[in-house]
N, C-alpha and C positions, 0 to 999 in steps of 0.2 A: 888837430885832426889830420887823419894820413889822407894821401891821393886817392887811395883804395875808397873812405871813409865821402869823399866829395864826389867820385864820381858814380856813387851810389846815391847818395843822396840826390842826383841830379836823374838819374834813372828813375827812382823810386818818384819824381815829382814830373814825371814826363806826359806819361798818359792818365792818370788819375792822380789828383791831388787829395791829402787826407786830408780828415776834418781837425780845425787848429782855429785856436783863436787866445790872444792875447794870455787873457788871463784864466784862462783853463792851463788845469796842468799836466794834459795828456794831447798828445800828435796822435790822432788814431786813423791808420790808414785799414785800406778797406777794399771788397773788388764786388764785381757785379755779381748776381744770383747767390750771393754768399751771405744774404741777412742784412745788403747794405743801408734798404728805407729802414728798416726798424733801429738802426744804429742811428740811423741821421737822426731821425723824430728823437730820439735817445740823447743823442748831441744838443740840437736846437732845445728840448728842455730842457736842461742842466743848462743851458746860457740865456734862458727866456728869451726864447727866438722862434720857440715852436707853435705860437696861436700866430703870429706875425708870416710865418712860414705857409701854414694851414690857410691862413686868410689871403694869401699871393697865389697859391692853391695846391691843391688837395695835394697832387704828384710832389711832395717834399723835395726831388731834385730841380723843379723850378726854379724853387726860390736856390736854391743850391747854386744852381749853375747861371743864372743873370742875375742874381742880386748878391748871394752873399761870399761869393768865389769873384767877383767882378769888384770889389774893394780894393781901395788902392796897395800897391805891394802883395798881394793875399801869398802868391808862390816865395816872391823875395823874402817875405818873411818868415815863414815855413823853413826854408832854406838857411837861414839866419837862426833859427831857433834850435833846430834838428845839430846845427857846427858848435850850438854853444853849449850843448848837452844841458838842458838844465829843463827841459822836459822829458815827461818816462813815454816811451812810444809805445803801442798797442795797435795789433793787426788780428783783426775779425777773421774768421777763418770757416770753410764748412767743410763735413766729409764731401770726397769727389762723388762717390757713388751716386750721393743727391744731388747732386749738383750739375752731373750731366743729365742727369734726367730734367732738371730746371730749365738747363741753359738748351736743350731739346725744343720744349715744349715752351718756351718763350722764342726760341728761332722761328719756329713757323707759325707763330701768330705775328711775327713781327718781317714786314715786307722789306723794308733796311737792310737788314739780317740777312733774310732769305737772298738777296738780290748779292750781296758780300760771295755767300757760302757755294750759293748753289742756284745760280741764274738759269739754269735749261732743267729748273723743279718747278712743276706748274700746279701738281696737283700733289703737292704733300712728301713725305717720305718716312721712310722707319728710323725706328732709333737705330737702328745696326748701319742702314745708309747713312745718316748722319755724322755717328762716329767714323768710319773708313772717309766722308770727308773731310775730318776735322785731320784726321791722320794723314792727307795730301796735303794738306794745306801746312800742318804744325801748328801749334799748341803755345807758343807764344806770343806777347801781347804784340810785338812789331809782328805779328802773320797774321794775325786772328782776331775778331771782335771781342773784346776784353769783355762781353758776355758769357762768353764759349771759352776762352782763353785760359790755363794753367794760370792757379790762385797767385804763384810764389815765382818772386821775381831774382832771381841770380844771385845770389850774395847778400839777400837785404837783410838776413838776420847779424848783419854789421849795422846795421843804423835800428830797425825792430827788436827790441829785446824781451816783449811777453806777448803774448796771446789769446786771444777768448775763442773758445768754440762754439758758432751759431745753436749745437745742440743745446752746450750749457748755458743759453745766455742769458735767462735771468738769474741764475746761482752766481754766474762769472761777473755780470755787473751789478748787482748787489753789492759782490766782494770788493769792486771797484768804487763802489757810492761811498761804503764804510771806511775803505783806506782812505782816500781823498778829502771826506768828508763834504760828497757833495750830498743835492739833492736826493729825496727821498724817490724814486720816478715811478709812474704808472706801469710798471713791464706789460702788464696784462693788453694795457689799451695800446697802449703805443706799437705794438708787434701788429695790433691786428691789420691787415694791408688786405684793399680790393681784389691787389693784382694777384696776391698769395692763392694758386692753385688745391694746397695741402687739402682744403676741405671736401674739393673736389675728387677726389682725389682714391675712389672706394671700389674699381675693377678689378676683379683679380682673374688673373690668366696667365696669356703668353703673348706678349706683344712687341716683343723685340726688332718679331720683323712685317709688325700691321703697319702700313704707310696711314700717315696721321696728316691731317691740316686742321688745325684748333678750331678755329671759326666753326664748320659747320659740324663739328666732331659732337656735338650736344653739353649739354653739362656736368657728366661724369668723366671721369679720365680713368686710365688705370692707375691703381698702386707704384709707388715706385719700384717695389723688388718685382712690378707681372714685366718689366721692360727688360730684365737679366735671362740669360740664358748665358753660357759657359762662355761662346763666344764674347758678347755685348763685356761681359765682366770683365774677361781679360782683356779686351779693347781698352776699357777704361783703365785697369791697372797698368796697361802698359802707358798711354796715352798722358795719365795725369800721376804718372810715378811720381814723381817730386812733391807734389803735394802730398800724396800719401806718406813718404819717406819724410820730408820737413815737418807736417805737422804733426805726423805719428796716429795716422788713421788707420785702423785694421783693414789690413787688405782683401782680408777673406771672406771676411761678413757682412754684407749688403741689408741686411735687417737691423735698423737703429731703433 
């Protein structure tokens, strides 16, 4: 394995670690607001780990991140497995378009976040104030809350070699169950998640530049195309270029 080849790989295991285990035959890395609970739930079944998980509790990164990331070696072996090439890698991926609007409307329900992005916002902001901050700040994960953060990390289609799209993803890990020959898994249940806004999700307008704070905002949200207007769109295409360029997202059409 070349220099280029390790200190990717050392990159890639920096701030998020994929999901990997022994005897599974896929490393599948993964990033926030991108589909990642429904991958885990998706993982932890395929290695009967997910009523264990469930019953640790409901938020599947619990168990994620103090029980089953807290195993002895979990990174060193990762590392070890990714140098010895004999696992196929796999990186979940979503369009940007959706995905700023995700990483939006999770920032301001989320006071961590808020406090990170834009500590003198006390009562909400638009998605257009939003993005102009995420474009002071930059778009990569050393700048930014790997919430918000550009999906695709510098070079890693050197260690990454296939992909699934959140759109397709019961077609793409279906395709996945039958190469491998793994389990049969629930798509239907296993996607479905509290936190998932989508259902919510039914205003349609112009709100690119309505200042929002989730909490007392009610129970409807808007659509995600009522947040575009010409500007908010090129913000994002210029903002999260790479991801659209890397993973080959249309640029131009906001309606999936």
């Amino acid at each position: 394995m070349s220099k280029e080849q390790e200190l990717q790989i050392a990159k890639l295991t920096t701030y998020l670690l994929p999901l990997y285990k022994k005897e599974f035959p896929i490393i599948f890395f993964w990033t926030p607001r991108s589909g990642c609970t429904t991958l885990m739930r998706w993982f932890f079944f395929q290695n009967g780990l997910l009523q264990k998980a469930m019953d640790y509790n409901p938020w599947v990164h619990s168990y994620r991140m103090e029980v089953f990331e807290k195993g002895n070696h979990y990174r060193a072996d990762i590392i070890d497995q990714i140098l010895a090439g004999k696992k196929d890698t796999y990186k979940l991926v979503r369009n940007p378009y959706r995905r700023a609007v995700s990483s939006f409307l999770a920032s301001i329900d989320n006071d961590k976040i808020m406090k990170e992005i834009a500590p003198n916002y006390h009562n909400g902001f638009s998605f257009k104030e939003f993005l102009y901050l995420i474009r002071k700040i930059g778009v990569s994960k050393n700048q930014l809350n790997s919430h918000i953060a550009q999906q695709y990390d510098e070079g890693e289609e050197v260690i990454i070699k296939d992909y699934v799209r959140l759109e397709n993803f019961s077609t793409e890990m279906k395709a996945i169950e039958n190469k491998y020959r793994l389990l049969d898994s629930p798509i239907l249940s296993i996607s479905n998640s509290s936190h998932h806004l989508s259902g919510q999700m039914v205003e349609k307008g112009a709100f690119a530049n309505v200042k929002m704070s989730l909490k007392p905002y009610g129970k409807t949200l808007p659509t995600y195309e009522s947040f575009y207007d010409k500007e908010t769109k090129e913000l994002v295409r210029e903002l999260f270029k790479k991801d659209f360029e890397k993973y080959g997202y249309n640029q131009t059409n906001i309606t999936i």
